[in-house]
ZASELO-568650 format. One record per residue (C-alpha): x, y, z. Coordinates in steps of 0.001 Angstrom, whole numbers, padded with zeros to 6 digits, always signed. Each point is the difference from the previous one (the first is absolute). Example, Ala and Ser with C-alpha at 12.3 -4.5 7.8 and 13.67 -1.06 7.14 Angstrom:
BEGIN
+012300-004500+007800
+001370+003440-000660
***
This chain:
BEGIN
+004736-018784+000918
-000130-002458-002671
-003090-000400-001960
-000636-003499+001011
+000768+000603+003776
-002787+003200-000801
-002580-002323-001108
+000354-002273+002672
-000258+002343+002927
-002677+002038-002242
-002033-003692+000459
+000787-000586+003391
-001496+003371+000816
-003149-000519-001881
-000627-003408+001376
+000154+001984+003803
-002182+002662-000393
-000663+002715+002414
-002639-000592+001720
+001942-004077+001025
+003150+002250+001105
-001959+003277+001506
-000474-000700+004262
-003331+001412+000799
-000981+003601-000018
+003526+000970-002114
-000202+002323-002228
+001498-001055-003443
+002192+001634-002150
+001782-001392-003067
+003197+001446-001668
+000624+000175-004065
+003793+000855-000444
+001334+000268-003524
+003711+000022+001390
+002114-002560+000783
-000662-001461+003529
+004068+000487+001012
+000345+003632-000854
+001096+001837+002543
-001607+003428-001482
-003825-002325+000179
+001043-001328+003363
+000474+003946+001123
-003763+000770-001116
-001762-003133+001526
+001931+001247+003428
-001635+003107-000259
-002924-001083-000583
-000496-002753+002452
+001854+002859+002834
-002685+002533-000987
-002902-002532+000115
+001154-001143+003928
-000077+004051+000857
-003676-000512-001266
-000653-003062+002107
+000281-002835-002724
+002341-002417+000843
+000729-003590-001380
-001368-002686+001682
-001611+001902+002222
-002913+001808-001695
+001367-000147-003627
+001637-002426-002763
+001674+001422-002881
+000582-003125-003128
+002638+001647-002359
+000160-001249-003239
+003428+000992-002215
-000081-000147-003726
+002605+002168-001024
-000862+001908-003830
-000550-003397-001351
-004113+000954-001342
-000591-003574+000091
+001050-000921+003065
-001763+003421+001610
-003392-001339-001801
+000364-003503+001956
+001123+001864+003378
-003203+002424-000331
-002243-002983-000689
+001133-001595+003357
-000225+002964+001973
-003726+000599-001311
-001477-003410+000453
+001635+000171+003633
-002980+003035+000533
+002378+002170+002060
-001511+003044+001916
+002207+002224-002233
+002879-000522-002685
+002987+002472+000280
+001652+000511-003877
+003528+000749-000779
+000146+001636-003208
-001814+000283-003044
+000102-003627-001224
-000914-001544+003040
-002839+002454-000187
-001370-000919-003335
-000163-003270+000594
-001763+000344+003674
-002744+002453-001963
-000932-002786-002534
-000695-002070+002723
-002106+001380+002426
-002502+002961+000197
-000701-000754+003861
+003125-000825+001954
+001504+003727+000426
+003229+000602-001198
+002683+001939+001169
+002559+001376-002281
+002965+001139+001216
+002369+001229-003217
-001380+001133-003207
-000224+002612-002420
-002936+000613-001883
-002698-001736+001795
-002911+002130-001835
+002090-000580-003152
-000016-003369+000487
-003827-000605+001080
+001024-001209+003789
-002406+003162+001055
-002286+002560-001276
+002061+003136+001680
+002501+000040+002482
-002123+001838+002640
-002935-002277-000586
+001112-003161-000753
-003164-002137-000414
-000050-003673-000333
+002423-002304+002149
+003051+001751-000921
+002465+002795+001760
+003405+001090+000808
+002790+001790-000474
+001939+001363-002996
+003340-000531-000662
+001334+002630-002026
-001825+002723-002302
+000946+000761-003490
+001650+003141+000105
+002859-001518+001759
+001589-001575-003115
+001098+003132-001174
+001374+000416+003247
+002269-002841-000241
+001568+001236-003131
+000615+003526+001313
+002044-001814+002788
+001720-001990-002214
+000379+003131-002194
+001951+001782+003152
+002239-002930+000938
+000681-000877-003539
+000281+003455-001905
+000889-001776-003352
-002167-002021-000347
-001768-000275-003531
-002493-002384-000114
-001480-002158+002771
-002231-003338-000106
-003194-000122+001999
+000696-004224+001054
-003830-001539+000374
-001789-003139-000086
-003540+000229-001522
-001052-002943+001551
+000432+001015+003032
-000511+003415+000040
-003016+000872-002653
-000152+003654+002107
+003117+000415-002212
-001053+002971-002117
-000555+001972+002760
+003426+000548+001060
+001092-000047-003839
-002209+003253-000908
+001821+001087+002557
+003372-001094-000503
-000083+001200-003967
-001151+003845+001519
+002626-000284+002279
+002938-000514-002761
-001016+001902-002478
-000048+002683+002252
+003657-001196+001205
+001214-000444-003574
+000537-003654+000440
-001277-002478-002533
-002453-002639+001762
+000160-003866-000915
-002848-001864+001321
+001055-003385+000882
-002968-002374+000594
+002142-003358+001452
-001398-003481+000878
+002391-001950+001278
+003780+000466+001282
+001423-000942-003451
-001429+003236-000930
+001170+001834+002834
+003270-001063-000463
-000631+001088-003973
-001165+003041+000345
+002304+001507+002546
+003248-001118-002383
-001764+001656-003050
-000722+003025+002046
+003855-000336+000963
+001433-000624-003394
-000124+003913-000545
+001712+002868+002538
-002626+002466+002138
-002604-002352+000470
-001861-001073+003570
-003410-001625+001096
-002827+000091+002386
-001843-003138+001404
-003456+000161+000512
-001676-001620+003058
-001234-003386+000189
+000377-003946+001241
+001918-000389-003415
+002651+002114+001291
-000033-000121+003109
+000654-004094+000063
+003065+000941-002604
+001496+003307+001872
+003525-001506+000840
+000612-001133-003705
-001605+003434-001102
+002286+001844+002058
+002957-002335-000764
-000709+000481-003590
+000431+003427+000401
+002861+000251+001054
+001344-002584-002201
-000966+002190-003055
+001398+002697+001855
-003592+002093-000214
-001276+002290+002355
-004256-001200+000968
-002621+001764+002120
-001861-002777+002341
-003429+000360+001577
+000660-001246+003499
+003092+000095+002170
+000709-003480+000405
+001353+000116-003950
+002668+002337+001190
+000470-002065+002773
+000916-003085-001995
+002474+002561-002320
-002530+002033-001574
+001242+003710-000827
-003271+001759+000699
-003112-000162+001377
-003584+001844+000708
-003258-001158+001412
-002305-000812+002391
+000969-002020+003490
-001719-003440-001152
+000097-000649+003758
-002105+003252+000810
-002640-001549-002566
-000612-003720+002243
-000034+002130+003300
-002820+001657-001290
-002079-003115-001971
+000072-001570+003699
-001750+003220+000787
-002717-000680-002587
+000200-003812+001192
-001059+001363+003569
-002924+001846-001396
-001289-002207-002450
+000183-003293+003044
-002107+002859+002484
-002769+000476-002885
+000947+002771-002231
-000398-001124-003522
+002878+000259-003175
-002804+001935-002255
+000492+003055+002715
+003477+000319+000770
+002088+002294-002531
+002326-000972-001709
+003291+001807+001298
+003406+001458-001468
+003143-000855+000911
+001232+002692+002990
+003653-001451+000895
+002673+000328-003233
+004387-000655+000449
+002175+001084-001986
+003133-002114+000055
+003511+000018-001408
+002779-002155-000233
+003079+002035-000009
+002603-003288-001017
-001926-000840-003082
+000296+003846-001377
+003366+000005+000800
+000377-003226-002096
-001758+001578-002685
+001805+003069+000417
-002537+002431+001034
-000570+002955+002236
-002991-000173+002056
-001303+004025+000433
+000185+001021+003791
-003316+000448-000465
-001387-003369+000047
+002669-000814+002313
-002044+001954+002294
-002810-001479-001212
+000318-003216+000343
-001859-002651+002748
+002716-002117-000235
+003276+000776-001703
+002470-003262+000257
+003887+000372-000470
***
């Protein structure tokens, strides 16, 4: 969506608040995605999550009215998308990621909120602890640190030469970064592979630091998780393969789009269970007393055409492995 087009709609939403649009005795529910609205990976998420809130009993236009508001990783256009959602005085805000969640916790300390993908959420002050929360704020994490080193031990075993590998990030977007880094530098020292930390802000510098990485032989990278990304994982995956460099991806739907590799949590898995929370929170519980939880459903995926472009041997191992291997 262009910015313009953003602003207007972002208006037009404000000037209707919730209460005009809200029939009487609905609960109300509003949406902060930091994706873009036509994604089919975001589309896949909000499905589950409306499906799992009608097994609870919620359904639109019935007894409940979700307002989604998409922003993509844009921070300025997230800030103006959170300020409309919180002068709308919604029963509840559901959170995408991290950014959307930043901007919903400088806004409000009474409107509970919902997260339903992020990392650190002690780390970054969105809750005391994960099994007491306190304030308006819970979830459900995304991914834990420990499973950067992970990601280069699988691209380790699919790539057995390779020398040094780039950790792709944006700090702007992810500032849970050094988290997975810690990680990420145990992981290849232990692997003998020298780590380059690549902190990246737009897709100039993508496109920059994969053809350095490429300009010498044995060398691979890992993408960490985010809105960033994820709104660029087509070119990230094409740019791969145009530098002819094998890359680990958090979530399937980078292999799906050409990515070699991938491991993570089902992002899916994550909304079915925020409409869970949803259901509590509308019935009286409050966010300060539900726990924060972990991620329980993780895919490993593998695309079998782009290793034999790059001409590698995928181990029968994670063959057998894999959620979802395509050919």
């Amino acid at each position: 969506m262009r910015r313009r087009d953003f602003i207007a709609t972002l208006g037009a939403t404000a000037a209707w608040p919730f209460a005009a649009r809200a029939q009487q005795g609905m609960r109300r529910v509003g949406v902060l995605m930091g994706y873009a609205q036509n994604d089919p990976e975001t589309r896949g998420r909000m499905a589950a999550f409306r499906k799992e809130l009608e097994r609870l009993g919620w359904v639109e236009g019935r007894n409940l009215q979700i307002d989604i508001s998409w922003s993509t990783d844009d921070v300025a256009m997230i800030k103006q998308a959170a300020e409309a959602l919180v002068v709308g005085n919604p029963d509840l805000i559901v959170s995408s990621n991290t950014p959307t969640t930043t901007a919903l916790t400088r806004l409000t300390k009474s409107i509970p909120i919902i997260f339903a993908t992020v990392v650190d959420p002690v780390g970054l002050g969105f809750v005391a602890s994960l099994p007491r929360p306190g304030g308006n704020v819970t979830g459900f994490v995304n991914l834990e640190a420990s499973i950067a080193g992970k990601w280069l031990e699988l691209l380790k075993e699919v790539a057995p030469h390779l020398e040094r590998a780039a950790f792709l990030y944006n700090p702007a977007t992810a500032p849970f970064a050094e988290i997975y880094l810690d990680s990420f530098r145990d992981a290849a020292k232990s692997l003998g592979v020298q780590p380059i930390i690549s902190p990246l802000h737009d897709s100039p510098d993508i496109e920059s630091a994969v053809g350095r990485l490429a300009s010498q032989p044995n060398g691979g990278f890992i993408v960490m998780p985010g809105p960033f990304f994820a709104n660029r994982s087509a070119e990230i995956a094409a740019l791969a393969a145009r530098n002819h460099l094998p890359a680990v991806y958090p979530f399937r739907y980078y292999v799906e789009e050409g990515g070699l590799l991938a491991y993570g949590n089902d992002q899916a898995d994550n909304y079915r269970r925020a409409a869970q929370y949803v259901d509590r929170i509308l019935k009286g519980e409050k966010a300060a007393e539900l726990p924060v939880q972990a991620p329980v459903k993780f895919e490993l995926s593998v695309n079998l055409k782009t290793a034999k472009a790059l001409g590698l041997d995928v181990p029968p191992r994670l063959l057998q492995q894999a959620d979802t291997v395509i050919e």
